[in-house]
C-alpha positions in Angstrom: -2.5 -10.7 21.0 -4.1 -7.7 18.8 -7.2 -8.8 18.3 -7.7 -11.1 15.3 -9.6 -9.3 12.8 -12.8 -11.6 12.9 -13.0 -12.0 16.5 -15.9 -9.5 16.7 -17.8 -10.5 14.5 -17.4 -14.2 14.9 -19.4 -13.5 18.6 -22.3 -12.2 16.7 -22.9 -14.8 14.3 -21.2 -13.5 11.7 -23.2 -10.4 11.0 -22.3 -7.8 9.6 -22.2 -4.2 12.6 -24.8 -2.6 13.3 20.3 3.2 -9.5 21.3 6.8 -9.3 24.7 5.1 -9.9 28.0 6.8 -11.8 28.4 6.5 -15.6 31.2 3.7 -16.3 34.3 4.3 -16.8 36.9 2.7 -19.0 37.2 -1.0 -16.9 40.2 -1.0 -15.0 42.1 -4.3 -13.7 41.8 -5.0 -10.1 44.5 -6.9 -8.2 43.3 -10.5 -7.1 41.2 -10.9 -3.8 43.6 -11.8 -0.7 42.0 -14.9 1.5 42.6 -13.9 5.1 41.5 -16.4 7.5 39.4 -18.2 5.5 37.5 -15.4 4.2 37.8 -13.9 0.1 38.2 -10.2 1.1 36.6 -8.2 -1.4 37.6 -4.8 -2.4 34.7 -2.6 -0.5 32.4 -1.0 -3.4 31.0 2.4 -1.6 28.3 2.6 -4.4 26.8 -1.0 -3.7 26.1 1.2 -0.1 23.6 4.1 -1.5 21.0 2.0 -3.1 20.7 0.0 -0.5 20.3 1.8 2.3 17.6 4.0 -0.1 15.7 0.6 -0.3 16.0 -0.4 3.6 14.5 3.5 4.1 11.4 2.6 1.4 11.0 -0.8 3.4 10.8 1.4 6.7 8.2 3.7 5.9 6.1 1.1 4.4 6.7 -1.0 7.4 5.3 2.2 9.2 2.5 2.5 7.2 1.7 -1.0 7.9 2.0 -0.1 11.2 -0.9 2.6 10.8 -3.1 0.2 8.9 -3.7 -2.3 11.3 -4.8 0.4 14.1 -7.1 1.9 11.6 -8.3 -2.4 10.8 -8.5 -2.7 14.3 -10.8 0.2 14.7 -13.5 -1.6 12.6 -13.4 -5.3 13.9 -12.0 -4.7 17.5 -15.3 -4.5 19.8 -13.3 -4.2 23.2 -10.5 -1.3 22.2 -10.4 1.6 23.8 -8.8 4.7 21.7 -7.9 7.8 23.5 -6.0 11.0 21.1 -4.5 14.2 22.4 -6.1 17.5 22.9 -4.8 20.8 23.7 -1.7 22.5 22.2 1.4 21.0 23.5 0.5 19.1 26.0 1.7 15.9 25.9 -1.1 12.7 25.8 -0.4 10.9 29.4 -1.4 8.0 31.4 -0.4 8.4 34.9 1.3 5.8 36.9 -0.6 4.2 38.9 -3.7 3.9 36.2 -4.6 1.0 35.1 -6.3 0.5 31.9 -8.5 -2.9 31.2 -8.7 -4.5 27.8 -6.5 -3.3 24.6 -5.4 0.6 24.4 -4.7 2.9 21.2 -3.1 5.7 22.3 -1.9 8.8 19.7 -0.8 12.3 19.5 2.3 14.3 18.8 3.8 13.2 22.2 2.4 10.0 23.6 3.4 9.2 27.1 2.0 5.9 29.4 3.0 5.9 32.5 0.0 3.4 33.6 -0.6 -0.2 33.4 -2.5 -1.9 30.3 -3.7 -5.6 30.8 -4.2 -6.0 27.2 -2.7 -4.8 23.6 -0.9 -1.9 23.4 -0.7 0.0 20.0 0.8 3.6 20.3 1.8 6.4 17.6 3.2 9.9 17.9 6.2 12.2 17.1 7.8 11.1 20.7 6.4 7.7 22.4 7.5 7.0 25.8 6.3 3.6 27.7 7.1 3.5 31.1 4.6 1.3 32.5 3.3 -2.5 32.0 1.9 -3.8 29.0 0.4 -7.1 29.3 0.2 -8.3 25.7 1.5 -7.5 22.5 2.9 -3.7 21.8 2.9 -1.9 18.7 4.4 1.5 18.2 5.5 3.9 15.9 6.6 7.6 16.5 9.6 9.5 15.6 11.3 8.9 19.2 10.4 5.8 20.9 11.5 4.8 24.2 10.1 1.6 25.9 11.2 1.4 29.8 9.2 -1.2 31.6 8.1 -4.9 30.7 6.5 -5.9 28.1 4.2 -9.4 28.5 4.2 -10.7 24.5 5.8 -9.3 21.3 7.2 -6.0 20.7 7.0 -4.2 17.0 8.5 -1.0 16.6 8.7 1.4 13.8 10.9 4.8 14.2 13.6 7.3 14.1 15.4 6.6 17.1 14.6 3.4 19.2 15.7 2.5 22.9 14.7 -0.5 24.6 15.5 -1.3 27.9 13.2 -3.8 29.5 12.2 -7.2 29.3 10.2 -8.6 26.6 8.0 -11.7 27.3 7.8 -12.4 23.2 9.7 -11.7 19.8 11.1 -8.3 19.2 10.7 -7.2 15.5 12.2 -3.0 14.9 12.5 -1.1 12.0 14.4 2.1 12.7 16.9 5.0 11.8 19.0 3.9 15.4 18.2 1.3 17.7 19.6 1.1 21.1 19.0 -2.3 23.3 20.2 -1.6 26.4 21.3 -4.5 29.2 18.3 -4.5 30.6 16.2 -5.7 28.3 16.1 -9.4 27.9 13.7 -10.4 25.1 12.6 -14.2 25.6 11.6 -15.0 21.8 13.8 -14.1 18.3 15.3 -10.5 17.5 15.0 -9.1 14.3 15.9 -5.8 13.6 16.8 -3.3 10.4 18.2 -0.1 11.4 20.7 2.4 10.4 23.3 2.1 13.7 22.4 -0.9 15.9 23.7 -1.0 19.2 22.8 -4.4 21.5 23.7 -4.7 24.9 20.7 -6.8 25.7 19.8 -10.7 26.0 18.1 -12.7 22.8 16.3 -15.4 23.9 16.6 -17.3 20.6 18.2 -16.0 17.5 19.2 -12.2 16.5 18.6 -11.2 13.2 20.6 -7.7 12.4 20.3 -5.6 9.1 22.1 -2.4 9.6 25.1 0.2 8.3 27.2 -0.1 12.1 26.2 -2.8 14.2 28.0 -2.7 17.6 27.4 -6.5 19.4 28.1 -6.6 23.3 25.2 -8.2 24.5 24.1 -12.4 25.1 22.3 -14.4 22.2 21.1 -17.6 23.3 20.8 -18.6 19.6 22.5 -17.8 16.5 23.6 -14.3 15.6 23.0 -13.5 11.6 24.6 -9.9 11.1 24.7 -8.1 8.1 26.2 -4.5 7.8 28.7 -2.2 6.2 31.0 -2.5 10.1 29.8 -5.0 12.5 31.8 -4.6 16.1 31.5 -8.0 18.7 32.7 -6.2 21.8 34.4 -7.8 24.8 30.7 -8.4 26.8 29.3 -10.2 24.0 28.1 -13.9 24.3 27.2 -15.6 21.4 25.9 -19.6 22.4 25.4 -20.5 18.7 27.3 -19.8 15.6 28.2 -16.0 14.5 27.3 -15.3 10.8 27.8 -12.3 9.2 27.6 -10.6 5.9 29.6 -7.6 5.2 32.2 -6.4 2.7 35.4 -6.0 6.0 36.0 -8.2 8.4 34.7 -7.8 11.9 36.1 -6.5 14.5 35.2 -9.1 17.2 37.7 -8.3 20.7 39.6 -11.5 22.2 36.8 -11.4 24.9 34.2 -12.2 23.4 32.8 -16.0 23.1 31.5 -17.5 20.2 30.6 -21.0 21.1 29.6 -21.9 17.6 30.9 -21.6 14.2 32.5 -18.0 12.7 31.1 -18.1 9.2 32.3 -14.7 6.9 30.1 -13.9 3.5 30.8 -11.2 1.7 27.9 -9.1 -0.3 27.2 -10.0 -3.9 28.9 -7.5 -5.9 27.3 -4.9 -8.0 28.7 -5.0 -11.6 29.3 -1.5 -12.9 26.6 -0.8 -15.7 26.3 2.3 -17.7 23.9 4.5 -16.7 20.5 4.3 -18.5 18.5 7.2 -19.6 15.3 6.1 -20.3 14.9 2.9 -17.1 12.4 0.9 -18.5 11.9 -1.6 -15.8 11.3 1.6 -13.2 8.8 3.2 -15.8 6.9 -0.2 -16.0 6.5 -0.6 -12.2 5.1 3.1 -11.8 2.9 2.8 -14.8 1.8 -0.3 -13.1 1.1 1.1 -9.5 -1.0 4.2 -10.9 -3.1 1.9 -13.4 -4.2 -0.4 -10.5 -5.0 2.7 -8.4 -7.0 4.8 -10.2 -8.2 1.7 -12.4 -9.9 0.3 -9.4 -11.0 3.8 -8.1 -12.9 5.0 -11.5 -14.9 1.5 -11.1 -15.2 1.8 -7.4 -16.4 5.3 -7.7 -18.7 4.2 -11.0 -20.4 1.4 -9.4 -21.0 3.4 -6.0 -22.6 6.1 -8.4 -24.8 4.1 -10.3 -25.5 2.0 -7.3 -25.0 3.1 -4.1 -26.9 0.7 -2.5 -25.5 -2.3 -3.9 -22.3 -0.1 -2.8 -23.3 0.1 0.6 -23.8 -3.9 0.8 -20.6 -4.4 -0.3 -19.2 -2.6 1.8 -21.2 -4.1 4.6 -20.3 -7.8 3.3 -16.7 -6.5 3.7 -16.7 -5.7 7.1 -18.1 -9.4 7.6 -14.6 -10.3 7.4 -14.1 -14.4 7.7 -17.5 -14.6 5.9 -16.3 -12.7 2.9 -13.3 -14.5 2.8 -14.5 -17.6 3.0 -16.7 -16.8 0.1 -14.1 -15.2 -1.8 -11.8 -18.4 -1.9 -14.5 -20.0 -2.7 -15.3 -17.9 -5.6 -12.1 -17.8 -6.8 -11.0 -21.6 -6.2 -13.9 -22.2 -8.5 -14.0 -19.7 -11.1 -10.5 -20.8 -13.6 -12.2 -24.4 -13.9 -15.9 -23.4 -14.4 -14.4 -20.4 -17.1 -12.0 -23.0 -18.7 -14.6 -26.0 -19.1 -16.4 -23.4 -20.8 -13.9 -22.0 -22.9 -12.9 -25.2 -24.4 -16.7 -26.3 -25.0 -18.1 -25.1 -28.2 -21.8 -23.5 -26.8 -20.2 -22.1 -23.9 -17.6 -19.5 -25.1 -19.6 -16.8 -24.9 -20.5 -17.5 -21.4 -16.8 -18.4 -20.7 -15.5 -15.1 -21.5 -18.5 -13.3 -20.1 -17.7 -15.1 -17.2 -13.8 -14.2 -17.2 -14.8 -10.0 -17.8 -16.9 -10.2 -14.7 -14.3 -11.7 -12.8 -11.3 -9.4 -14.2 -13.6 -6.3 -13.1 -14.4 -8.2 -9.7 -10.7 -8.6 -9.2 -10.2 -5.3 -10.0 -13.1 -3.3 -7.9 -12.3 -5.5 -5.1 -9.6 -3.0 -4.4 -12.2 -0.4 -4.5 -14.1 -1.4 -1.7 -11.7 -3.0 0.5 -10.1 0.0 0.4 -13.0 2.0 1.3 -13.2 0.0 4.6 -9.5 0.5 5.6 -9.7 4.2 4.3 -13.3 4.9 6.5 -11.2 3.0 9.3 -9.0 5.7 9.0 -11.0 8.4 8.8 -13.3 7.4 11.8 -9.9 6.9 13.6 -8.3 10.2 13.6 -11.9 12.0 13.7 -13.5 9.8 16.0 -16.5 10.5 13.7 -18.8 8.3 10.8 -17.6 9.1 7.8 -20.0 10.0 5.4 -18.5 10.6 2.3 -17.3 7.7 0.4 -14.8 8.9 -2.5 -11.8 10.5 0.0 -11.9 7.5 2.5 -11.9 5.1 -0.9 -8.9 6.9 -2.6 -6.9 7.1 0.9 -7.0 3.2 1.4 -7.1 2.3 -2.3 -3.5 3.9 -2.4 -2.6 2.5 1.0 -3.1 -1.0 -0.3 -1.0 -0.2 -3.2 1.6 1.1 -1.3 2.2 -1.6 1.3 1.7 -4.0 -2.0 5.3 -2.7 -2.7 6.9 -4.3 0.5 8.0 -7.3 -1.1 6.3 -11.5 -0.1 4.0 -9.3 2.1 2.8 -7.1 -0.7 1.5 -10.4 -2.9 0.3 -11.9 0.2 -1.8 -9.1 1.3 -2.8 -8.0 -2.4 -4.0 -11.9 -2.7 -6.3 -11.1 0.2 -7.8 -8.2 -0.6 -8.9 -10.0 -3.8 -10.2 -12.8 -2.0 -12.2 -10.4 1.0 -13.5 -8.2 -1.9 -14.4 -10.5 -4.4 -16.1 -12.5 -1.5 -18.2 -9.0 -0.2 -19.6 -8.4 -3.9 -20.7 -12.1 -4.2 -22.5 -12.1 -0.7 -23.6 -8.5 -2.1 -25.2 -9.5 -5.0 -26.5 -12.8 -3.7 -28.0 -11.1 -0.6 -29.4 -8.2 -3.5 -31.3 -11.2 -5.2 -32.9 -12.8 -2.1 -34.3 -9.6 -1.1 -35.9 -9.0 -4.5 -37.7 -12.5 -4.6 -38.6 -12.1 -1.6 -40.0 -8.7 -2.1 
C-alpha cells in the first residue's frame, strides 16, 4: 500500500524529523408517462444533463488535486520513496524495461513513461503517462493521457483525460476521467468504480462495477452486480452480468438478446428537475463563496500573524505537525475534552469568564489549525516539485491553505478531511505550546 502517513515516524519513536438554466416559460401540460416493461418512461429533460455533468467535471479536478496532495503528503512522512522528475526539453521521463526499481517510486514530468519493474507503490503524474511494466503494489496516476499495459499487484486510482486499461489488476479499480477504455484484457480482481464522460468496458470485474457516465457501452464480465447510471447505457452481445443489472437513466437500455443477465433487470429513472425561474441574485451560491474565501484568508491572516510575532513557536508547530499520529492523538484528545470542560464552566457562576476565554482560544485554534497544516502540505509541495527546503513560509502556507479548502468541496470527503486537519493542527499547537513551557522551566 502507499505508505501510511505515520509509518515513518512511528520507527523513530515518534519524533518529530530531523444552474445556468433557461428562464421558465408559461407551464405547459405534458401527456402522461407510458409504463413499458415495467418501467415509468419519463420524458428526457436535456437541461437536467448540463449541470450535471458541470458537477461530475468539478468532482474530477478535485479528485485530481487529491491525487496531487497525497504525493506531496507522502513526500514528508514516506522515508523509503524514491522521486525521480524530468529534465531536458522534450524528452520524455523513462524507465527502461528491464530496470528494476526497489521500494515505492514517484515518477513526474510532461510525458512520464515506465517501462521497468517497481516492487513497491507506484504514484505517477504527467501530461501523457504510459505504464508498461510491473507494479507490485498500489498505483496512482494522473496525467492528461494515461495508458496502463502491464499488471498491476494491488489497487489502481486513476485520474485523467483519456484512460485505457488493459491489464490485470490484483485490487480495486477506482477512475475518474473524460473517456475511459477497459480493454478485454484487463481483469480487475476487486470492485470497479468509475465516473467518466464515455465509458467503454470490455474487461472482467471481479466483484461489483460501479459506472457514472454520459454513454456507457457494457460488453465485458462482472462477477458482481453492475450499477449503471448515464444519459445511454449499451449491454452489448459479449457482456456477462452474474448479478443483477441496475441502471439509472432517463431511456431505456439498449441491452442485445446476447447478453446474460443472471440476476434481476431493475430500471430507475433520474429524479426530475422542476423548472424554476431563473434567479438573479443566487443567494445560496454567494453564501458558499463568501464562506470558502473567509476560511482561507481568515486562517491565513492568523497563520501569517502568529508566525510573525512568533516564529519560533511557529516553527514547533509546525514540527509537532509533521509528528503526525502524535498530533492527532492529542488533538482528539483536545477536542473530545474541550465542549465539556467549556460547558461545566459556562453554566457555573465563577467560571464564565474562563469558559468563554476558553471557547475564543479554541475558535482561533480551530481556525489557525488550517494555517499550519496547510503550511506542511503546501512545503510538501514545494520541496516536491523543487527538490529543495523551502525557506519561505507565507507562499507554501497560502498554496496548501487553499488546497485544503478546495478538496473541502468534494462532498463526505471534504468534512472528513476538514475534521482532520482540525484535529492534527489543533493537536501540533497543544504539543507546541506544552513542549514551549517545559523548555522554559527547565531553562
Amino acid at each position: 500500500m502507499i505508505p501510511y502517513l505515520g509509518e515513518s515516524l512511528e520507527k523513530t519513536g515518534g519524533e518529530g524529523f530531523k444552474n445556468n438554466e433557461p428562464l421558465s416559460q408559461t407551464p405547459r401540460p405534458s401527456p402522461e408517462p407510458e409504463k413499458k416493461d415495467g418501467a415509468i418512461q419519463a420524458e428526457p429533460n436535456i437541461h437536467s444533463e448540463a449541470p450535471q455533468r458541470r458537477q461530475s467535471m468539478r468532482n474530477k479536478i478535485l479528485w485530481f488535486l487529491f491525487l496531487v496532495s497525497l504525493v506531496a503528503v507522502n513526500n514528508v512522512y514516506a522515508k523509503k520513496a524514491n522521486y525521480r522528475f524530468g529534465g531536458g526539453s522534450g524528452a520524455p521521463l523513462k524507465i527502461p524495461e528491464g530496470k528494476v526499481l526497489e521500494g515505492n517510486q514517484y515518477l513526474a514530468f510532461g510525458q512520464v513513461v515506465m517501462a521497468g519493474q517497481v516492487t513497491g507503490d507506484l504514484a505517477a503524474a504527467g501530461g501523457n503517462v504510459q505504464i508498461t511494466g510491473k507494479v507490485g503494489k498500489d498505483l496512482w496516476v494522473a496525467g492528461g493521457q494515461i495508458s496502463v499495459s502491464d499488471s498491476v499487484g494491488d489497487d489502481v486510482r486513476a485520474a485523467g483525460g483519456q484512460v485505457t486499461l488493459s491489464a490485470p489488476i490484483g485490487g480495486d479499480l477506482m477512475c475518474f476521467a473524460g473517456n475511459t477504455e477497459v480493454d478485454s484484457g484487463c481483469k480487475v480482481t476487486g470492485k470497479v468504480t468509475i465516473s467518466t464522460g464515455d465509458l467503454t468496458w470490455a474487461g472482467e470485474a471481479g466483484k461489483d462495477l460501479e459506472a457514472y457516465s454520459g454513454v456507457i457501452t457494457l460488453k465485458g464480465v462482472v462477477h458482481g452486480n453492475a450499477n449503471l447510471i448515464g444519459a445511454d447505457i449499451v449491454v452489448g452481445p459479449g457482456a456477462l452480468i452474474e448479478g443483477d443489472l441496475v441502471y439509472t437513466s432517463a431511456a431505456e437500455a439498449k441491452i442485445s438478446p446476447q447478453a446474460v443477465v443472471k440476476g434481476k433487470t431493475d430500471h430507475r429513472l433520474p429524479p426530475e428537475r422542476a423548472h424554476k425561474p431563473k434567479k438573479h441574485f443566487p443567494l445560496a451560491a454567494i453564501l458558499k463563496i463568501l464562506t470558502f474565501w473567509a476560511w482561507s484568508l481568515g486562517s491565513l491572516l492568523l497563520g501569517s500573524l502568529l508566525m510573525t510575532l512568533f516564529p519560533g513557536m511557529g516553527q514547533r508547530i509546525e514540527a509537532r505537525i509533521r509528528t503526525l499520529h502524535w498530533a492527532a492523538l492529542a488533538g482528539f484528545i483536545v477536542l473530545s475534552l474541550a465542549p465539556a470542560v467549556i460547558l461545566a464552566l459556562l453554566l457555573s457562576v465563577l467560571g464564565v469568564p474562563i469558559g468563554l476565554s476558553l471557547l475564543t482560544v479554541v475558535l482561533f485554534a480551530l481556525i489557525t489549525s488550517i494555517a499550519f497544516t496547510g503550511l506542511t502540505l503546501g512545503r510538501a509541495l514545494v520541496e516536491l516539485i523543487t527538490k529543495k527546503p523551502a525557506a519561505a513560509w507565507f507562499w507554501p502556507m497560502a498554496l496548501g491553505v487553499f488546497l485544503i479548502q478546495l478538496l473541502g468541496l468534494i462532498p463526505c470527503f471534504g468534512l472528513i478531511l476538514k475534521l482532520l486537519v482540525a484535529i492534527v493542527g489543533v493537536g501540533g499547537m497543544y504539543l507546541a505550546l506544552v513542549g514551549a513551557m517545559r523548555h522554559k522551566t527547565a531553562s
